[in-house]
N, C-alpha and C positions, 0 to 999 in steps of 0.2 A: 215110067213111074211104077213103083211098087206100093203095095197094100202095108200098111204101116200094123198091120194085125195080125196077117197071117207072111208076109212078103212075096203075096201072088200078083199074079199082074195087073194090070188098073186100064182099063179101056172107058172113053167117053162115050155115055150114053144121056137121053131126056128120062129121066123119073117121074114119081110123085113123091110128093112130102106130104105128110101129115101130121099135126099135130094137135093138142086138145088143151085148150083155154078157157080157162071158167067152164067149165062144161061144156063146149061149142067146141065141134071137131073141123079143123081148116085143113081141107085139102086143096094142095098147088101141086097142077099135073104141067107136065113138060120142063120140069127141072133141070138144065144143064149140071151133070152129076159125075162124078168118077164112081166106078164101080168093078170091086172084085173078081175078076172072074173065078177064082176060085173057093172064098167065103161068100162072097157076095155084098161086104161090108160096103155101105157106101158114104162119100166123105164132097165135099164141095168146097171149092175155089171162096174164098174171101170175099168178092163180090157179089155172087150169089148169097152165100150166107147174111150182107149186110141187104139185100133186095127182099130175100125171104123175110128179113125182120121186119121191112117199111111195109110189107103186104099182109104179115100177118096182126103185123097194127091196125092198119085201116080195115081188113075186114073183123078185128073183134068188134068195130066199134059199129058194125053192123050186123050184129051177133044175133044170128038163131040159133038152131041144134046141128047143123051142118049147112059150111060155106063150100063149094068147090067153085078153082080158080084155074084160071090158065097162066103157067108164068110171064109167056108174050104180052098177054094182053092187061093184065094185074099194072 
């Protein structure tokens, strides 16, 4: 797989996401991720992407100023 950015090479790695919702910063650590090695761009499988959304739903709705998550266990 090539980096659709720069077209360096793409190895699998766990990340974290983060993101900020209403003011509330959700972080999900151990992300299954493709990632750069060159730029460092990083991009995720369709699965992932539709997992991250059901998790960053359930925890706005347990919104403080900062959620941190584990993807396994999310």
């Amino acid at each position: 797989m090539t980096c659709f950015m720069c077209r360096g090479d793409v190895e699998d790695k766990l990340t974290t996401f983060m993101v900020e919702v209403d003011g509330c910063i959700i972080i999900v650590k151990g992300v299954p991720s493709h990632v750069c090695t060159q730029c460092g761009e990083i991009s995720y499988d369709t699965n992932v992407v539709m997992r991250l959304e059901k998790i960053v739903e359930k925890m706005k709705k347990s919104a403080t100023e900062i959620i941190v998550s584990s993807y396994e266990a999310a």
